[in-house]
C-alpha positions as CSV (number, residue, x, y, z in Angstrom):
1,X,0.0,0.0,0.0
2,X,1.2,3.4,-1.1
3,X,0.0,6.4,1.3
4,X,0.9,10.3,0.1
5,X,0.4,13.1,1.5
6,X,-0.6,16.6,-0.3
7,X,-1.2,19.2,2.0
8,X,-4.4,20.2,4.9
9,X,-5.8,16.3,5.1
10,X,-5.5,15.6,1.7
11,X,-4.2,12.2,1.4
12,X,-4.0,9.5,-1.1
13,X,-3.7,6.1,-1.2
14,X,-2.9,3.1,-3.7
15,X,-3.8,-0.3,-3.0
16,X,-5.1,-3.2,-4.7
17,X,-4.9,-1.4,-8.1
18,X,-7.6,1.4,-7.0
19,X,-6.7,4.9,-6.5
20,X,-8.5,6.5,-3.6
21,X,-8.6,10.2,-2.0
22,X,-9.3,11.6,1.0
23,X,-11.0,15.1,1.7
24,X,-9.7,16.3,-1.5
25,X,-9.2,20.1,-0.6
26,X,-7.3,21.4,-3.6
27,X,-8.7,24.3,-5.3
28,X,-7.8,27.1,-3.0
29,X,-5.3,25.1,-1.0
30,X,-2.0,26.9,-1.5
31,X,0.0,23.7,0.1
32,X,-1.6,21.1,-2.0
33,X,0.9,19.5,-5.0
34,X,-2.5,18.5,-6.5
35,X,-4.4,20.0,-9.6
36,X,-7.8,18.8,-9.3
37,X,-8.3,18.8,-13.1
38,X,-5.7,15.9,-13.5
39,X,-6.4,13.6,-10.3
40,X,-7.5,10.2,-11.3
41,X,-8.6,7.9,-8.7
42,X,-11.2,5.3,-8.1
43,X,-13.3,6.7,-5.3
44,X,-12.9,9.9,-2.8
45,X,-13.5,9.3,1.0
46,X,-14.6,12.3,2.9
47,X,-15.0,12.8,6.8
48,X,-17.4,15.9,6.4
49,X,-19.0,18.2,4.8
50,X,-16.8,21.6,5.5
51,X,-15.5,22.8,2.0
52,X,-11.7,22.4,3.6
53,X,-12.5,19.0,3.6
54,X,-15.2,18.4,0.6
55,X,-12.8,20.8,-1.6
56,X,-13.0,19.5,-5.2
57,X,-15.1,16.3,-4.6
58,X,-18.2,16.9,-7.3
59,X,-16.3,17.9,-10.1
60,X,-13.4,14.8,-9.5
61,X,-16.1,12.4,-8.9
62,X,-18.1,13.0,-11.9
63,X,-14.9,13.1,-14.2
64,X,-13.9,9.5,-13.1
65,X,-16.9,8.1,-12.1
66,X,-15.8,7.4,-8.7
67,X,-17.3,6.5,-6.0
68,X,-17.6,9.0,-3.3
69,X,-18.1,7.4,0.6
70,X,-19.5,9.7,3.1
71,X,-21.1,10.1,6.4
72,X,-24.8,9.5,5.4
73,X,-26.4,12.8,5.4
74,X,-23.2,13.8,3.3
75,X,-23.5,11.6,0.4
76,X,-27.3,12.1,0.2
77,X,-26.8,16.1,-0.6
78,X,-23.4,15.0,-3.0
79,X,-25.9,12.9,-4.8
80,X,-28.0,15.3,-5.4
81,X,-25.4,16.8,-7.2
82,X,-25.4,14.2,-9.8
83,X,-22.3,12.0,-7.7
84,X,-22.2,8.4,-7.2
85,X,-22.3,8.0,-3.0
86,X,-22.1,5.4,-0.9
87,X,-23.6,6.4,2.2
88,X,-22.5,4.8,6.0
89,X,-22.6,6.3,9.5
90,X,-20.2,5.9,12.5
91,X,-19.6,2.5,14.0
92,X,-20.1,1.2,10.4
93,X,-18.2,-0.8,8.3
94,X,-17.8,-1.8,4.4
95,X,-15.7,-4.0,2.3
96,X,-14.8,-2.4,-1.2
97,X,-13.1,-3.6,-3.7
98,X,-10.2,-1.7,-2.7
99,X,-10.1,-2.2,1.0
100,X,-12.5,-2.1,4.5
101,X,-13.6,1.7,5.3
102,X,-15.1,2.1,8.7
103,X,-16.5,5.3,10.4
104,X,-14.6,6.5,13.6
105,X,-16.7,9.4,15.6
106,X,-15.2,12.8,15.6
107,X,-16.1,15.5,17.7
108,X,-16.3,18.8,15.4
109,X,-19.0,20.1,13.0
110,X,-20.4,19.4,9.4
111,X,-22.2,21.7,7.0
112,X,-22.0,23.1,3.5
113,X,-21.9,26.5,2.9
114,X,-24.4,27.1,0.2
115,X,-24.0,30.9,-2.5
116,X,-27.3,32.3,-0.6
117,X,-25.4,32.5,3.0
118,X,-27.3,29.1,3.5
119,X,-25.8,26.2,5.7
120,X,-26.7,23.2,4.9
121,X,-26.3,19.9,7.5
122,X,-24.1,17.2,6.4
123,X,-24.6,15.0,9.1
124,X,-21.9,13.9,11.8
125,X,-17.7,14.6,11.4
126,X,-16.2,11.1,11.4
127,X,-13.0,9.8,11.3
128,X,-12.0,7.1,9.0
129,X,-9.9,3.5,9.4
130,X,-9.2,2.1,6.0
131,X,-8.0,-1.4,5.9
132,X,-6.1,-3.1,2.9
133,X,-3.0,-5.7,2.5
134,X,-3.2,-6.1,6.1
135,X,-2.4,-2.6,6.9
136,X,-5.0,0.0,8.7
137,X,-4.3,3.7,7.9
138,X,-6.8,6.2,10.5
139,X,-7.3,9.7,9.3
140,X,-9.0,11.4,12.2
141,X,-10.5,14.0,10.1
142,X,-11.3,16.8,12.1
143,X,-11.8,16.6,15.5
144,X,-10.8,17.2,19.3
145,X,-9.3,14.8,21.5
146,X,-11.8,12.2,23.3
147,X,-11.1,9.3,25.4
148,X,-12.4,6.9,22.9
149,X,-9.4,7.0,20.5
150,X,-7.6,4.5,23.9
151,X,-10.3,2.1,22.6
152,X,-9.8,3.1,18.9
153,X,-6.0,2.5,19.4
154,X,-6.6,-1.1,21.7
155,X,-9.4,-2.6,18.9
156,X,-7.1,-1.7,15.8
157,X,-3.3,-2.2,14.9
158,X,-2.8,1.0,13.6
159,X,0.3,1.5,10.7
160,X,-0.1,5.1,9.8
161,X,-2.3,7.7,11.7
162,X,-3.2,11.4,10.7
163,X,-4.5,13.8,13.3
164,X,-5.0,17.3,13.2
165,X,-2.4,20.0,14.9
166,X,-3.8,23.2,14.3
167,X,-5.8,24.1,17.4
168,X,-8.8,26.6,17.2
169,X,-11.0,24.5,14.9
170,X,-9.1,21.0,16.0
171,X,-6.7,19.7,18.5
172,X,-3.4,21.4,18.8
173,X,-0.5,19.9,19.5
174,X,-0.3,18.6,22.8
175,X,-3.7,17.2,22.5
176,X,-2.7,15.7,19.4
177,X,0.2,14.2,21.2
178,X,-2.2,12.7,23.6
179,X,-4.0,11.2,20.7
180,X,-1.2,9.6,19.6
181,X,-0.3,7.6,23.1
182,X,-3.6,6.5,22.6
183,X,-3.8,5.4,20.0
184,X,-0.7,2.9,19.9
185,X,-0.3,4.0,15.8
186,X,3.1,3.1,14.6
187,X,3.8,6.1,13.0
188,X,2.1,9.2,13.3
189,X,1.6,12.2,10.7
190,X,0.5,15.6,11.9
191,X,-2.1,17.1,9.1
192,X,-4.8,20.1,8.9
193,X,-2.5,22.9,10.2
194,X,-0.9,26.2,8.2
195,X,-3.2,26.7,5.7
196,X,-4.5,29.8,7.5
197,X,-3.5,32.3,10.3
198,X,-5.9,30.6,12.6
199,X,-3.9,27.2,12.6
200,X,0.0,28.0,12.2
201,X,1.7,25.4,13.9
202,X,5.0,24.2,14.2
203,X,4.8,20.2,13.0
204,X,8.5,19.6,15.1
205,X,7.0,21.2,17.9
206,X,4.1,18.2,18.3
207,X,6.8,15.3,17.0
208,X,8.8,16.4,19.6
209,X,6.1,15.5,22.3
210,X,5.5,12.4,20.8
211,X,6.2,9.7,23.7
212,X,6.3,6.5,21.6
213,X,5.0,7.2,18.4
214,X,7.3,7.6,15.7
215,X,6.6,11.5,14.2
216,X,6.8,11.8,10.8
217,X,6.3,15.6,9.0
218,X,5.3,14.7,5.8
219,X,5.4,17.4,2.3
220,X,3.0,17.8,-0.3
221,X,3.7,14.9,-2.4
222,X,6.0,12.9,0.2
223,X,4.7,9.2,0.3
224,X,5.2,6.3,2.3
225,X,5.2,2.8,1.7
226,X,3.5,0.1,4.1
């Protein structure tokens, strides 16, 4: 399994000769390696519907008639849109073709901003464990830290693990940190922080709290293998 990283939460991975994406963020995201007019992948996971996170899902989706998975109330309103969904909700689980996605809670907020100053409800933030080759990969989405990731972290051997830094909308640092002991993941990667003056962090600053964990500050475009 080949897991990149390419900026905010964006992250891809390659398994099982599918080609999926995670919060796809790219228009408007100066740290992103990505141009969404040339990403080809087989389906597009998304934690929630805040358009840091959504980004450029509609328009990839319909381009490579992929399959976009979503927090329920998520994928009902991106089918609307004319996109193929597969809708779940936390505590669920699914076997794809390209590996096991199950739903995580998250504790933060989901809603599309409409033109008309409208909000519209996407249901609740999840995290996401994604399961292939024998590996598990957790993207926290975004969230705060909550005592359930020890239980998250004791039910699943965790590989590679992406948790939010930037504080104000998410966990900062030390939180993070936390999240990491808790989770037991092998290797940890510190995501959704810098891309505005509301979440400038310092990534060595949270690798440096990191107990057991091993840190890893991952570029636009830097992959790993697992």
């Amino acid at each position: 399994m080949k897991v990149s990283f390419h900026g905010h939460s964006v992250v891809g991975i390659e398994t099982n000769g599918k080609k999926i994406l995670i919060d796809p963020f790219i228009t408007g995201n100066e740290l992103c390696d990505l141009n969404a007019d040339d990403v080809k992948v087989n389906a597009i996971l998304l934690t929630h519907g805040h358009g840091d996170h959504v980004g450029d899902t509609v328009e990839i989706a319909k381009r490579n008639d992929a399959l976009v998975i979503a927090p329920f109330e998520l994928a009902t309103y991106l089918g609307w849109k004319g996109v193929k969904a597969h809708p779940m909700a936390i505590g669920g689980a699914h076997e794809f073709d390209f590996g096991k996605v199950k739903l995580t809670q998250a504790f933060h907020g989901s809603s599309y901003e409409e033109e008309n100053h409208t909000l519209v409800y996407t249901g609740m933030p999840a995290g996401i464990l994604f399961t292939a080759e024998g590996k598990t990969v957790y993207h926290a989405g975004d969230t705060g830290l909550f005592s359930d990731m020890k239980m998250i972290g004791e039910r699943n051997n965790i590989d590679l693990a992406f948790l939010p830094i930037g504080d104000n909308f998410t966990m900062g640092p030390e939180d993070a940190a936390t999240a990491a002991e808790w989770l037991q993941a092998k290797t940890v990667v510190p995501v959704h922080f810098n891309t505005n003056p509301f979440i400038k962090q310092d990534p060595e600053k949270f690798v440096s709290l990191l107990q057991k964990a091993n840190g890893k500050i991952m570029q636009a475009g830097d992959s790993v293998e697992l």
